[in-house]
C-alpha positions as CSV (number, residue, x, y, z in Angstrom):
1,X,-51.7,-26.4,-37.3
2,X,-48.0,-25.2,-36.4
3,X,-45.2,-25.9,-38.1
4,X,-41.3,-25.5,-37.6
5,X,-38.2,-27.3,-39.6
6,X,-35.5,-28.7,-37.9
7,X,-32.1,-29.3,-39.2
8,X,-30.2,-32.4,-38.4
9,X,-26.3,-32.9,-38.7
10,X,-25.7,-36.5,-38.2
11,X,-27.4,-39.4,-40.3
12,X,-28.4,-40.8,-36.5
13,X,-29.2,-38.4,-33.4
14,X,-31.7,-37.4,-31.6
15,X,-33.3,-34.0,-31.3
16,X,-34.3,-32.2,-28.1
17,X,-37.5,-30.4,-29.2
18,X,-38.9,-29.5,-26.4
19,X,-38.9,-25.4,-26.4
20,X,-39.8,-25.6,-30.0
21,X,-42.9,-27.3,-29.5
22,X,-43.7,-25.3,-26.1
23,X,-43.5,-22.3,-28.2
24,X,-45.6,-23.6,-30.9
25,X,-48.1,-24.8,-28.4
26,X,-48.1,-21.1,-26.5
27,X,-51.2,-19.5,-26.8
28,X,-53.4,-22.3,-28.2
29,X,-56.7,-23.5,-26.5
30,X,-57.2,-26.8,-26.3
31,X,-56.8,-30.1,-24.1
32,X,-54.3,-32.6,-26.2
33,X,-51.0,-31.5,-28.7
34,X,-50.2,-33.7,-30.9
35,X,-46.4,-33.4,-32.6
36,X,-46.1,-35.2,-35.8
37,X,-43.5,-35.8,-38.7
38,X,-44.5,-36.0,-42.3
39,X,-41.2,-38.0,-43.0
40,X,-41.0,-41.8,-43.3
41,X,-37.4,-41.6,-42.1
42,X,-37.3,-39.6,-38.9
43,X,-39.7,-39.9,-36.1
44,X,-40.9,-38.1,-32.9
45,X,-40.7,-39.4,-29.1
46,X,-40.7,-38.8,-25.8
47,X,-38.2,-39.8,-23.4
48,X,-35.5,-38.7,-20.6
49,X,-33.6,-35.4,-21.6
50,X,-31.4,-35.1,-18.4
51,X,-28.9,-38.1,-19.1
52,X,-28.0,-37.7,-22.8
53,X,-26.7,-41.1,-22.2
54,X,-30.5,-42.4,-22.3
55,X,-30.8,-40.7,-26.0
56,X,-27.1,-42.6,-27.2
57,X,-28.2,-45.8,-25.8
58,X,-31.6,-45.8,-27.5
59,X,-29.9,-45.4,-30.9
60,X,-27.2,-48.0,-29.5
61,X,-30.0,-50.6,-29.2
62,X,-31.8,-49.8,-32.6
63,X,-28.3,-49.8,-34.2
64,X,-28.0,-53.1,-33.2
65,X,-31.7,-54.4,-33.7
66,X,-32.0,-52.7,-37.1
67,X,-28.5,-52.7,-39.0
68,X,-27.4,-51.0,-41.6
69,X,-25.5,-53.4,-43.4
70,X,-28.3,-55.8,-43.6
71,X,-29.0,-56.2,-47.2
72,X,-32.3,-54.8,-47.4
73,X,-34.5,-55.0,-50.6
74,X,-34.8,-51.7,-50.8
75,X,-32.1,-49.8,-53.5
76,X,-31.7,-46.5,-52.1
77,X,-29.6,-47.5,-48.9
78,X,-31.8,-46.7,-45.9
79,X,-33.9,-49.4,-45.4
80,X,-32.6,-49.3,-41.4
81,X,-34.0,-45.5,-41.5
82,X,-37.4,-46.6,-42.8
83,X,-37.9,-49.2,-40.5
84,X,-36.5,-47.4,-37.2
85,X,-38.6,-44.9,-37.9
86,X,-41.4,-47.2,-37.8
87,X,-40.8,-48.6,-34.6
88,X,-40.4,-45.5,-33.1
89,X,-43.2,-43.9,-34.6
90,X,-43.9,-40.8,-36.5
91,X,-45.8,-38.9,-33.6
92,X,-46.9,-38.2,-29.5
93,X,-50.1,-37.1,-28.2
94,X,-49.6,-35.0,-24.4
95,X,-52.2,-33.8,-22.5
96,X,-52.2,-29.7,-22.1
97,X,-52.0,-28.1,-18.2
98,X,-53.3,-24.4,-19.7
99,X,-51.1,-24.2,-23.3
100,X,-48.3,-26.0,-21.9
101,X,-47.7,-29.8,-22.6
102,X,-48.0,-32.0,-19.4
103,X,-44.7,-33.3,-19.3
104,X,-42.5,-35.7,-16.3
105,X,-39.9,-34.1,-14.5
106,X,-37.4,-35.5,-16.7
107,X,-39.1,-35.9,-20.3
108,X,-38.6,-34.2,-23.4
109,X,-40.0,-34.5,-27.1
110,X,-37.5,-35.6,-29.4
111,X,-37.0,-36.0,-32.9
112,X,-35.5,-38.7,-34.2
113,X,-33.0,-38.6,-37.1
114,X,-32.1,-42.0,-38.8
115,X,-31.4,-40.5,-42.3
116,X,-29.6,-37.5,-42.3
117,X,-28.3,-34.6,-42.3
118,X,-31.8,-33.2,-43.5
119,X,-34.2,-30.0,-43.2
120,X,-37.4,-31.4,-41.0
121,X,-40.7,-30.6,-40.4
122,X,-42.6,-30.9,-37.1
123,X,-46.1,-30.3,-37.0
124,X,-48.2,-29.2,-33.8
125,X,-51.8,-29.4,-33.2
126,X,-53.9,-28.8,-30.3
127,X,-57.4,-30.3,-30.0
């Protein structure tokens, strides 16, 4: 296993990824990477890099399905974190072409901050 940290500045925003995990992946054997996130507030995706638009509307529509305001059960104040990390998940699998992740045209791996700003760790492991 790999690891990096990321550092997020916003309490919402999404991550571009991408080279870090290429370069994590570089040199490794195997058929599958997996990226993962041992955090229960942030999460890990895959999704179009090239309109940054696509990124601000995805928070948009979890914003709106996942408020903050609600009043959650939960005392410490990011409930909405907790559970849009949930939905979104705390890792991808891809495929490997040589050590390189089998990635679309237009995707990228992203991480997912809904509590920050934090220090992150992604994980890589190739199978």
């Amino acid at each position: 296993m790999t690891e990096f940290h990321v550092r997020t500045s916003k309490r919402i925003e999404a991550l571009n990824i991408t080279s870090q995990v290429v370069n994590a992946a570089r040199g490794k054997a195997g058929k599958i990477l997996h990226v993962y996130t041992p955090h229960t507030t942030c999460a890990i995706t895959i999704n179009e890099y090239a309109d940054p638009d696509v990124v601000r509307d995805i928070i948009e529509a979890l914003d709106r399905m996942v408020p903050a305001g609600y009043p959650y059960r939960h005392g410490e104040g990011n409930s909405d974190a907790h559970i849009k990390a949930v939905l979104v998940g705390a890792s991808v699998s891809i495929p490997l072409s040589g050590d390189v992740p089998a990635l679309g045209t237009w995707q990228g791996i992203f991480l997912m901050e809904f509590d920050g700003p934090r220090e992150r760790k992604v994980q890589i492991t190739v199978t």
